[in-house]
VEXMAR-479427 format. One record per residue (C-alpha): x, y, z; residue in three letters. Coordinates in Angstrom, 1 decimal, padded with zeros to 4 digits. Example, Ala and Ser with C-alpha at 12.3 -4.5 7.8 and 13.67 -1.06 7.14 Angstrom:
// residues 2
+--------+--------+--------+------+
|      X |      Y |      Z | rest |
+--------+--------+--------+------+
|  012.3 | -004.5 |  007.8 |  ALA |
|  013.7 | -001.1 |  007.1 |  SER |
+--------+--------+--------+------+
// end
This chain:
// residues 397
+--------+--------+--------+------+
|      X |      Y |      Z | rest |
+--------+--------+--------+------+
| -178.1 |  045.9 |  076.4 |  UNK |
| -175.6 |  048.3 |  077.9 |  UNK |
| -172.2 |  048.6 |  076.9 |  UNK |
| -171.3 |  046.7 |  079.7 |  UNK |
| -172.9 |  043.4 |  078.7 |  UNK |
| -172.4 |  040.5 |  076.1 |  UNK |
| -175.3 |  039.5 |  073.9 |  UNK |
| -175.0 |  035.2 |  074.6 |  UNK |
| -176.9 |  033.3 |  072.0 |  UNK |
| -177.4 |  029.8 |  072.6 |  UNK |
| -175.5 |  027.5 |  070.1 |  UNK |
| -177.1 |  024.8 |  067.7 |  UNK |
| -175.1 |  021.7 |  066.8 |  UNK |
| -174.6 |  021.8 |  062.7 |  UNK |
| -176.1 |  018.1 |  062.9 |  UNK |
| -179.3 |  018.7 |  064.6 |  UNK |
| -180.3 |  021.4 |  062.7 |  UNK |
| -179.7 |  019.4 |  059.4 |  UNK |
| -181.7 |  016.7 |  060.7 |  UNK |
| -184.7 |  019.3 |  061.2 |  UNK |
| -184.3 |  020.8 |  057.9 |  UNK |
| -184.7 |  017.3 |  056.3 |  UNK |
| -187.5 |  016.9 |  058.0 |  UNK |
| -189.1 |  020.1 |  057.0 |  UNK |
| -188.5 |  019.3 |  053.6 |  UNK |
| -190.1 |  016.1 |  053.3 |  UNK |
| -193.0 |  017.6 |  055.6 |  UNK |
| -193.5 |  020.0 |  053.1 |  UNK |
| -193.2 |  017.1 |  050.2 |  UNK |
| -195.9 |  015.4 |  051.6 |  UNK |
| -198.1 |  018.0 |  052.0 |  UNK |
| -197.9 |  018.8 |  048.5 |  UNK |
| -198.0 |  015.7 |  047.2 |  UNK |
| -201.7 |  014.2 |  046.3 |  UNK |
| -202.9 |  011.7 |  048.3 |  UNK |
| -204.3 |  008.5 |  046.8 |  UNK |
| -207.7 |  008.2 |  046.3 |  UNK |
| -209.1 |  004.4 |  047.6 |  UNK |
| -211.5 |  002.7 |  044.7 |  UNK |
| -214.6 |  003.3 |  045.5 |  UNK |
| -217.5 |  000.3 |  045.0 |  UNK |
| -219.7 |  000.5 |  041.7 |  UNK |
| -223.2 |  000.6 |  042.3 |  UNK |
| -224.4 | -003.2 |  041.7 |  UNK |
| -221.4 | -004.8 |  042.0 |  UNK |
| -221.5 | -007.4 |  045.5 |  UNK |
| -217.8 | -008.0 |  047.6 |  UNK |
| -216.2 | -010.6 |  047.6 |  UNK |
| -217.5 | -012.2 |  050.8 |  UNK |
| -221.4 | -011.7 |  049.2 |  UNK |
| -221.0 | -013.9 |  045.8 |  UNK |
| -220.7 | -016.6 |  048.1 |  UNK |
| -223.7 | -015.9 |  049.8 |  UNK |
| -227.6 | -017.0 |  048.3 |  UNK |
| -229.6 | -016.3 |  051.6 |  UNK |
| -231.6 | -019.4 |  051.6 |  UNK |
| -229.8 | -019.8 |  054.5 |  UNK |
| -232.9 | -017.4 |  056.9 |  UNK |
| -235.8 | -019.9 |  055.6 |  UNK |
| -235.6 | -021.2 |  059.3 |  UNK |
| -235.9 | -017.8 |  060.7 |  UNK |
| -238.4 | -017.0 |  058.3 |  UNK |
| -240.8 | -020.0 |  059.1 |  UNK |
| -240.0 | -019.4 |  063.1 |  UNK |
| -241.7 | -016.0 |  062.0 |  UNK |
| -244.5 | -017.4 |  060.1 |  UNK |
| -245.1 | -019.8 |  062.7 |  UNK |
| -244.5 | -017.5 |  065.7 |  UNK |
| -247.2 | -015.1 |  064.3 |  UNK |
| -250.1 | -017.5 |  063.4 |  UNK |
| -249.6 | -019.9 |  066.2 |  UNK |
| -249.9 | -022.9 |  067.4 |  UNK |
| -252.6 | -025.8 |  068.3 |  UNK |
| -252.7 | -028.5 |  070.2 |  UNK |
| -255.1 | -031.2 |  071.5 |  UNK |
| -255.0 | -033.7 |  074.2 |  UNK |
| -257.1 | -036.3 |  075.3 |  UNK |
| -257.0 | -037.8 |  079.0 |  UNK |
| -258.9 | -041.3 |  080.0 |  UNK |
| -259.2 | -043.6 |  082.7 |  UNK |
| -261.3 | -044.1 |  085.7 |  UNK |
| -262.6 | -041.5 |  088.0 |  UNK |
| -260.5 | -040.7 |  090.9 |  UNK |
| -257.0 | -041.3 |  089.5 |  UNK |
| -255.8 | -037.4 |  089.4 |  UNK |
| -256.2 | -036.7 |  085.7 |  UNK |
| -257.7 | -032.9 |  086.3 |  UNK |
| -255.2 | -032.3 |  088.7 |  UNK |
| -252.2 | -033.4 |  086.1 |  UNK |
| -253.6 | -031.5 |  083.4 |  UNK |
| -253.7 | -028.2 |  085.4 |  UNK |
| -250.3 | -029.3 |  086.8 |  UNK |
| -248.6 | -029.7 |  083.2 |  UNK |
| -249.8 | -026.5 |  081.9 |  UNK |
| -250.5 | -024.7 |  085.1 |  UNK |
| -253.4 | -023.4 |  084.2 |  UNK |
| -257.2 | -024.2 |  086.0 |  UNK |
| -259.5 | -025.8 |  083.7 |  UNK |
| -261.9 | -027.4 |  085.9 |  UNK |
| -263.8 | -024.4 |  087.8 |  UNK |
| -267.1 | -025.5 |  087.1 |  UNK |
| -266.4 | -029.1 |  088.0 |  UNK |
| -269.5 | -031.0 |  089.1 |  UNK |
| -268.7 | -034.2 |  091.4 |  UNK |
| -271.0 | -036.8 |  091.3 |  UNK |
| -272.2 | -039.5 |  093.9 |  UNK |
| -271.5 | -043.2 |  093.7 |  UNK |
| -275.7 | -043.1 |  093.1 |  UNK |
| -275.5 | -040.7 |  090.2 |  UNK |
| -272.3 | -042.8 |  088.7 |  UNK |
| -274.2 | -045.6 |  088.2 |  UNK |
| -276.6 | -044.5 |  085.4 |  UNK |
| -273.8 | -041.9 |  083.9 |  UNK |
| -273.1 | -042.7 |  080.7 |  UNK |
| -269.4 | -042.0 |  079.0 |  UNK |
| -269.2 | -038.3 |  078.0 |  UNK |
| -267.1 | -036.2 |  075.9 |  UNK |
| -265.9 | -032.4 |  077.5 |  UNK |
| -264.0 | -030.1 |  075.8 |  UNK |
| -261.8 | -027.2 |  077.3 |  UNK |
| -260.4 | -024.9 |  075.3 |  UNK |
| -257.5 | -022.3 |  076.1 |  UNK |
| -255.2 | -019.7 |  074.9 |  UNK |
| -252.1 | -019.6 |  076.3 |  UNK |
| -249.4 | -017.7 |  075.8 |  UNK |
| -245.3 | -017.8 |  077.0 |  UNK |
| -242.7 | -015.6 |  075.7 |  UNK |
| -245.0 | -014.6 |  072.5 |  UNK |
| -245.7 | -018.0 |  071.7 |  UNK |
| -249.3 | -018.2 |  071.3 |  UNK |
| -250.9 | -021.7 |  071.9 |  UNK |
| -254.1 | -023.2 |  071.8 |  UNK |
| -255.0 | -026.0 |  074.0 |  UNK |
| -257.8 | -028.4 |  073.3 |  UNK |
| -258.1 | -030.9 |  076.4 |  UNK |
| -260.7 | -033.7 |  075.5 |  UNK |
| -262.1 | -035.0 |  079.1 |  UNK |
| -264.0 | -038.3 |  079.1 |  UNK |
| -266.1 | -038.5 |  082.3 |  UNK |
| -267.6 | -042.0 |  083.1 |  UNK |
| -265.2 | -044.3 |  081.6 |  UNK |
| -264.8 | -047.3 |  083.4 |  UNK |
| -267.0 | -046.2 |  086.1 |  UNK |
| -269.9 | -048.1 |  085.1 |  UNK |
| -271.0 | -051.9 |  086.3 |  UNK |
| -271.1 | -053.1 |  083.3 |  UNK |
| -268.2 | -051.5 |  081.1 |  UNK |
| -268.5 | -053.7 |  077.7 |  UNK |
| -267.4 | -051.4 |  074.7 |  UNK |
| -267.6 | -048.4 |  077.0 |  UNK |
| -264.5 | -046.9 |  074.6 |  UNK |
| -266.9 | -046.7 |  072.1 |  UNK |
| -268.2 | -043.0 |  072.3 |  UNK |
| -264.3 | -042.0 |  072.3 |  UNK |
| -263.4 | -044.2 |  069.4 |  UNK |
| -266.7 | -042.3 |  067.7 |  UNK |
| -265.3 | -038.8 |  068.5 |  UNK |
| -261.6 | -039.5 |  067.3 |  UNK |
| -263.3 | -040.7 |  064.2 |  UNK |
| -265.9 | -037.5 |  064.0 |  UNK |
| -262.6 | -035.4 |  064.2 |  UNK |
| -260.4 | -037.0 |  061.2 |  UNK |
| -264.0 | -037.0 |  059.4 |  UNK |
| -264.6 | -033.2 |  060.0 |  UNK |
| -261.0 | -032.9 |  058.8 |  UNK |
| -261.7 | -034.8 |  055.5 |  UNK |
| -264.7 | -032.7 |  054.7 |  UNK |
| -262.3 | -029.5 |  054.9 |  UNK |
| -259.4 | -030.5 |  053.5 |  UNK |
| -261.6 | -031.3 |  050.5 |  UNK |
| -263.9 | -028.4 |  050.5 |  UNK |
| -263.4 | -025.3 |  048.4 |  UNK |
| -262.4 | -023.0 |  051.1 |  UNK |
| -259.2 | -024.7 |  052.2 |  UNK |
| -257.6 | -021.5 |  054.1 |  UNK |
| -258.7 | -021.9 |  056.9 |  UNK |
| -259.0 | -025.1 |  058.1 |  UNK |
| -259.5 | -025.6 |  062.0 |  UNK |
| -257.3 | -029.0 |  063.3 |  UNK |
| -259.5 | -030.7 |  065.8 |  UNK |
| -258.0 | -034.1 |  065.5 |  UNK |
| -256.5 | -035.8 |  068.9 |  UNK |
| -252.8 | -035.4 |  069.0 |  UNK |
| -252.2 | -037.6 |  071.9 |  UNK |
| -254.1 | -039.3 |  074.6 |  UNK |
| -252.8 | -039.9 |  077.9 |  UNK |
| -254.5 | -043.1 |  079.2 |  UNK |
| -254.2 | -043.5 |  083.4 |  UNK |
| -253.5 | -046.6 |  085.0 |  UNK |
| -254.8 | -047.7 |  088.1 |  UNK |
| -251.7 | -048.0 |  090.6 |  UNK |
| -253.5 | -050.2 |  092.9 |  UNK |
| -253.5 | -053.5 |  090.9 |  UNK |
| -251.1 | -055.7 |  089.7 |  UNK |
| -250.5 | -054.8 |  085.7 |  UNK |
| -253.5 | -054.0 |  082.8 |  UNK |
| -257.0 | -054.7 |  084.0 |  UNK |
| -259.2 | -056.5 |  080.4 |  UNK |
| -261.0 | -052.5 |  080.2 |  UNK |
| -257.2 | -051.3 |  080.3 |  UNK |
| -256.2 | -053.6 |  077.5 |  UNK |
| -259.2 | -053.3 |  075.4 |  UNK |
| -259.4 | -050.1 |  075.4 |  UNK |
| -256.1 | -048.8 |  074.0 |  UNK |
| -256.3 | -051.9 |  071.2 |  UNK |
| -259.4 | -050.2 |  070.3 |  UNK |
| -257.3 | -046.8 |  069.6 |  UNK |
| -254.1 | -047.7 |  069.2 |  UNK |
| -254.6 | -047.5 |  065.5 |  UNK |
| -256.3 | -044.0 |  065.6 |  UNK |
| -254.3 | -042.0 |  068.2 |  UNK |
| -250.9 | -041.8 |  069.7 |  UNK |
| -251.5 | -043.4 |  073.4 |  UNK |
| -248.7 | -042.5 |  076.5 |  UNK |
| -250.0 | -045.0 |  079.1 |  UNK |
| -249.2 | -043.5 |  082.7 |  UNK |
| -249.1 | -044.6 |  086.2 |  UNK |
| -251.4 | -042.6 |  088.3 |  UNK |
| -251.1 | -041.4 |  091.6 |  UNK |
| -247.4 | -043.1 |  091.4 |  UNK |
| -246.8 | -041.5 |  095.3 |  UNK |
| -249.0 | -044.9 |  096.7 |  UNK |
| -245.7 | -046.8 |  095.5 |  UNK |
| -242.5 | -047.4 |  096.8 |  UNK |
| -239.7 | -047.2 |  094.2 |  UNK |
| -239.4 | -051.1 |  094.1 |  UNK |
| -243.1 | -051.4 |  093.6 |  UNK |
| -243.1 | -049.0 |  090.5 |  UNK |
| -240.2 | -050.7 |  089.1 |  UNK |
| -241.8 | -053.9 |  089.3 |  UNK |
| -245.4 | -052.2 |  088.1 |  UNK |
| -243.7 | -050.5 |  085.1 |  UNK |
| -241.9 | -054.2 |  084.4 |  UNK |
| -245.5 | -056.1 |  084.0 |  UNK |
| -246.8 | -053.6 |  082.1 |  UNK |
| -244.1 | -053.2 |  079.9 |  UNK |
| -244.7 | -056.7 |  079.4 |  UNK |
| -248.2 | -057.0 |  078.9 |  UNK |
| -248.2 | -054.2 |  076.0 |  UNK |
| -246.1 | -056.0 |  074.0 |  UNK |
| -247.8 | -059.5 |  074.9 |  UNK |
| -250.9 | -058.1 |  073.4 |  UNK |
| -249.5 | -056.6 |  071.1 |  UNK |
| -250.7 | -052.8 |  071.8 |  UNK |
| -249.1 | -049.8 |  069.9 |  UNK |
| -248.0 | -046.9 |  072.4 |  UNK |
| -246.7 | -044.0 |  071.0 |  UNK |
| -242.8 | -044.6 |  070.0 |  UNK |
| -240.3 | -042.1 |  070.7 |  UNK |
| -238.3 | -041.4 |  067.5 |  UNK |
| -234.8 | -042.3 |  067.3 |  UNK |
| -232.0 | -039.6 |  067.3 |  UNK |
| -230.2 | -038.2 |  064.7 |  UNK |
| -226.6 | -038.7 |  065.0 |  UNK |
| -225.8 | -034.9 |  064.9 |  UNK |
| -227.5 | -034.6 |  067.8 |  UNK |
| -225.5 | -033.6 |  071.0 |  UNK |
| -224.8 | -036.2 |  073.7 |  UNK |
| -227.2 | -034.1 |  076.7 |  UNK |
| -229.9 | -034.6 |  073.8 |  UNK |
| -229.5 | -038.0 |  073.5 |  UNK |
| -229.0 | -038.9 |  076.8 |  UNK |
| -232.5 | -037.1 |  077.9 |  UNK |
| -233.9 | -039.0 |  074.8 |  UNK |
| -232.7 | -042.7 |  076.7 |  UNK |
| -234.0 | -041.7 |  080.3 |  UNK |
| -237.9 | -040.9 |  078.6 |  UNK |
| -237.6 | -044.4 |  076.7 |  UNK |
| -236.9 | -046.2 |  080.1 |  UNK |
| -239.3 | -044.2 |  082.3 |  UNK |
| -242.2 | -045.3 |  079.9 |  UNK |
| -244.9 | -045.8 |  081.3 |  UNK |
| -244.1 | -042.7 |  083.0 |  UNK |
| -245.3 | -042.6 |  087.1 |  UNK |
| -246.7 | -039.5 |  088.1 |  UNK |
| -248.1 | -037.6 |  090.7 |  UNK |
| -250.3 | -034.2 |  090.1 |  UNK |
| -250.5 | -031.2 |  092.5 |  UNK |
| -252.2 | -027.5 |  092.1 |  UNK |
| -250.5 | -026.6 |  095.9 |  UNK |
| -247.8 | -025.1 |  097.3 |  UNK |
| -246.2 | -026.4 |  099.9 |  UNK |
| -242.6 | -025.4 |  101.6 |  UNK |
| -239.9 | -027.9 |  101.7 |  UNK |
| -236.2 | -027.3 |  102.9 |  UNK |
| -236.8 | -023.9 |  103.2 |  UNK |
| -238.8 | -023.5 |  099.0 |  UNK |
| -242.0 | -023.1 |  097.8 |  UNK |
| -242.3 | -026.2 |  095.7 |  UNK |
| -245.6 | -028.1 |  094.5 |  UNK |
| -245.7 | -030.8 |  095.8 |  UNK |
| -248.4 | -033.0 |  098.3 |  UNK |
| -247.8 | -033.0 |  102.2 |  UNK |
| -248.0 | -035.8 |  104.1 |  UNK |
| -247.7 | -037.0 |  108.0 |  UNK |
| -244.3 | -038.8 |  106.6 |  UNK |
| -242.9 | -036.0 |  104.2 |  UNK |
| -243.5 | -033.9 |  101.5 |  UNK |
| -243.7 | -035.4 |  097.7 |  UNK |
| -242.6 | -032.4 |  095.2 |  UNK |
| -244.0 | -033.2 |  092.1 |  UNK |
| -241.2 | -031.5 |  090.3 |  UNK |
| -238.5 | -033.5 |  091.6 |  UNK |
| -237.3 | -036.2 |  089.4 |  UNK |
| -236.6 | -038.6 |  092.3 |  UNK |
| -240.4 | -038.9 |  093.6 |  UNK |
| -241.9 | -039.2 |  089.9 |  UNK |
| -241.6 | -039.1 |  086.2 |  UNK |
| -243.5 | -035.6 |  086.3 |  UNK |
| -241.3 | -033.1 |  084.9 |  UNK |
| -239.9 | -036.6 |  082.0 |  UNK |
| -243.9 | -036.6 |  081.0 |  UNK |
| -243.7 | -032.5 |  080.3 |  UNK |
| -240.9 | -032.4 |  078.7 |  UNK |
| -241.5 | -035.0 |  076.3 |  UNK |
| -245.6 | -034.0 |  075.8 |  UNK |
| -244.3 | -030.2 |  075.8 |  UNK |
| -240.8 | -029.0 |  074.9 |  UNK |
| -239.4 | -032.1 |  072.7 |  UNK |
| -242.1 | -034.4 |  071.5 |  UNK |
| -245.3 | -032.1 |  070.7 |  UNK |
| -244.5 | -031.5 |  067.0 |  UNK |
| -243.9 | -035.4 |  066.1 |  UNK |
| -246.9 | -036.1 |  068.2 |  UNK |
| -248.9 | -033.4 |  065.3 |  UNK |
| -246.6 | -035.2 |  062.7 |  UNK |
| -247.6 | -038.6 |  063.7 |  UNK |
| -251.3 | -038.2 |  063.8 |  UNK |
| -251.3 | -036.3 |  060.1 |  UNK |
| -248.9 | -038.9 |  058.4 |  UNK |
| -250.1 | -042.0 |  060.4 |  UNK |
| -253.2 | -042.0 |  062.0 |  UNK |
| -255.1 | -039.5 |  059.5 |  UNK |
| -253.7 | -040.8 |  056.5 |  UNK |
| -254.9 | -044.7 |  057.3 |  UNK |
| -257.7 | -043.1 |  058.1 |  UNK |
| -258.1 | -040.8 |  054.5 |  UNK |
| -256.6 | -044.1 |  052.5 |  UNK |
| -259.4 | -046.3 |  053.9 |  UNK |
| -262.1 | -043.7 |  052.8 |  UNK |
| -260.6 | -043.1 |  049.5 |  UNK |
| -260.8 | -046.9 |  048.8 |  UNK |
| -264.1 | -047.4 |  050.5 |  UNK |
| -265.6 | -044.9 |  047.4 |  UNK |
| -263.4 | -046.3 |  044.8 |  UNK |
| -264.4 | -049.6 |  045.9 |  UNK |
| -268.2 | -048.2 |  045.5 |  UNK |
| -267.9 | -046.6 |  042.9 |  UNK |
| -266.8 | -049.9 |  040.8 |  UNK |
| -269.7 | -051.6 |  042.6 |  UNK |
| -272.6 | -049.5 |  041.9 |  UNK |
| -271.1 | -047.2 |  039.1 |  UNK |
| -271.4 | -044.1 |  041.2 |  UNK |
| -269.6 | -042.5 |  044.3 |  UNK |
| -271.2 | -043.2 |  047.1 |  UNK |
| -269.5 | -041.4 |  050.3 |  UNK |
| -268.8 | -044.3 |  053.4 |  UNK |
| -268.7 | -041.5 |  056.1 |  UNK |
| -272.2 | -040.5 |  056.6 |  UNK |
| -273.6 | -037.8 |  054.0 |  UNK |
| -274.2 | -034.8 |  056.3 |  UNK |
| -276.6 | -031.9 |  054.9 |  UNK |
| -274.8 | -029.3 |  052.8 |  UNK |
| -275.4 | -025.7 |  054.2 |  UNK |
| -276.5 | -023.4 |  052.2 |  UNK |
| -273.3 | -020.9 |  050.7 |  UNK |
| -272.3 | -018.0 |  052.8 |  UNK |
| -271.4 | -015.0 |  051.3 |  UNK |
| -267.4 | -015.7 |  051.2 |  UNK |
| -267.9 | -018.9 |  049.9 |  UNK |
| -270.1 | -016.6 |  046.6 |  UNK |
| -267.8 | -014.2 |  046.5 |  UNK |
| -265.3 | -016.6 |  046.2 |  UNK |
| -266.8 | -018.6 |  043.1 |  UNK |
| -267.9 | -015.3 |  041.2 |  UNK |
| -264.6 | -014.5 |  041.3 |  UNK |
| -263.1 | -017.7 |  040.0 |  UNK |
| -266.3 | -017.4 |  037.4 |  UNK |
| -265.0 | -013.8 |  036.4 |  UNK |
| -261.4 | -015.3 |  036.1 |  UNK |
| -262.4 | -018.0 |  033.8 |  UNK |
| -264.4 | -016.0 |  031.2 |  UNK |
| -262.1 | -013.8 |  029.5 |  UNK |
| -259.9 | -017.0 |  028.9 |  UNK |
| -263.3 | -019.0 |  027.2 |  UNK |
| -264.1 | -016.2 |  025.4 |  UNK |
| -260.5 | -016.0 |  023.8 |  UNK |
| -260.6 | -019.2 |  023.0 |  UNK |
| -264.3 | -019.1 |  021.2 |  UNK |
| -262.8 | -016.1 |  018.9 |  UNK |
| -259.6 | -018.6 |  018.2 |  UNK |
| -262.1 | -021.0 |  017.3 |  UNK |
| -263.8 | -019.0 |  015.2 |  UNK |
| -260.8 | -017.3 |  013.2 |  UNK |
| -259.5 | -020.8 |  012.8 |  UNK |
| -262.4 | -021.5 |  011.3 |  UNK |
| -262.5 | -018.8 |  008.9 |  UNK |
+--------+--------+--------+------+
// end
């Protein structure tokens, strides 16, 4: 600067500039100073939070994978008289079409038909759940003039199935054992009279004991509400006057939330459950809904306030299928098995030898896995016998 000018600095309180020095210092400090190291985790050593942990807490989620992957089988049988919408109701529970081929026959050719068993068979498949449906049709029941012990071929085929069953489950291949047995049979009642008809009662007291039976009112849209009140009264009535064993709904477990149990009381008073079955489409209050059009209205089959529809499909499908299986292995087959087994024991003290009370079928001749499978078992056994021989023999010496 010239001569003429002041050099002006600009001045720094004493107090601030020891505040920054202290700061500077321990700055400086704690750069310096090392920094504490956190413990690391040995190798093999589990938290705290994991020694309270096993893990046998997945087997659910690994038998939902187990079960998931190998699927699932299931086999229902529908009976009653022709004409009472039991094709239409299967289709309609599992929307699927499994009578293409369907011959109908005239009241000429009914009168020599005989009862027959049909079997359709389908894979189905929703949200990677695989199942395989078995639908057991029995054309001619009840049709006939004279219907004396016309149950009879059904009562054969049930049997035939927990037989076929037996024969496997004591075979030597035991893997793979196919379950044709009848899980549930849904037995249609007329709507038109006034309770059970003596072909009605006779029949499910001939099966009560070998399957589980849902009786159901057909074609429930030919009644008024009163009228399938009073319908569902009298045959409530007459089951237990006969003394006829429906399939039971099991009682809740208390854990069970209230919505649960509350759907569980509405099935137990809809029994016998009133239905109506329909593979078309119809448009009501502006939806698509399936349902059956009339001059009067439009019945949806879906709706809870024309029928007991979407009550039967719930139970049969999303809450009841598994104890139906359960029943039918822990009931039903194992009368079944226990009556055989004391049948041959009861023979056997008889006679001194085993004599089978199922009929003796021929035994095939062994297929290649079921060799393969003994030599190995035979190559498996010898190096144990021949130990034992040179045990023998040293013990011996």
């Amino acid at each position: 600067a010239g001569p003429g000018w002041l050099s002006v600095r600009p001045s720094v309180p004493p107090a601030a500039l020891m505040d920054a020095l202290v700061l500077q210092e321990r700055l400086v400090e704690r750069l310096l100073s090392p920094r504490p190291q956190a413990p690391r985790s040995q190798p093999g050593r589990l938290k705290d939070h994991e020694k309270q942990y096993v893990g046998f807490a997945t087997l659910p989620n690994q038998v939902h994978r187990k079960s998931v992957k190998k699927g699932f089988d299931f086999t229902l049988m529908v009976a009653g008289e022709s004409g009472l919408g039991k094709s239409t109701l299967v289709n309609s529970l599992f929307l699927t079409d499994l009578y293409k081929d369907r011959k109908l026959l005239n009241a000429e050719e009914r009168i020599n038909q005989t009862v027959e068993i049909v079997k359709h068979t389908v894979d189905i498949e929703e949200k990677g759940v695989k199942l395989k449906l078995t639908i057991v049709d029995t054309p001619g029941f009840g049709d006939a003039v004279n219907n004396t012990e016309c149950w009879k071929p059904i009562t054969d085929y049930i049997d035939q199935q927990f037989e076929q069953y037996f024969r496997d489950e004591s075979g030597l291949n035991r893997k793979n054992i196919q379950d044709n047995r009848v899980h549930c049979c849904l037995y249609f009642i007329s709507p038109f009279g006034h309770g059970l008809r003596p072909v009605d009662v006779e029949f499910m007291k001939a099966l009560h004991e070998k399957v589980n039976i849902v009786p159901l009112i057909a074609k429930a849209d030919c009644l008024i509400p009163s009228e399938i009140r009073k319908l569902k009264e009298r045959i409530r009535e007459e089951i237990d006057k006969f003394g006829i064993k429906v399939y039971q709904f099991p009682e809740c477990d208390s854990d069970e939330d209230e919505e649960f149990k509350q759907q569980d009381r509405e099935l137990k008073e809809s029994a016998p459950f009133a239905v109506i079955g329909s593979n078309t489409v119809v448009e009501a209050k502006g939806q698509r809904v399936r349902g059956r059009l009339y001059p009067w209205g439009i019945v949806e089959v879906e709706n809870q306030a024309h029928c007991d529809f979407v009550k039967l499909r719930n139970m049969l499908i999303r809450t009841h299928m598994h104890d139906l299986k359960d029943v039918t292995c822990d009931v039903h087959y194992e009368n079944y098995r226990a009556q055989c087994i004391q049948q041959m024991t009861s023979k056997l003290t008889q006679d001194n030898r085993i004599e089978s009370p199922i009929p003796i079928l021929p035994l095939p001749t062994p297929d290649t896995e079921t060799e393969k499978l003994i030599k190995m078992k035979d190559e498996e056994v010898r190096p144990i016998s021949a130990c034992t021989s040179l045990v023998l023999e040293l013990e011996s010496k």
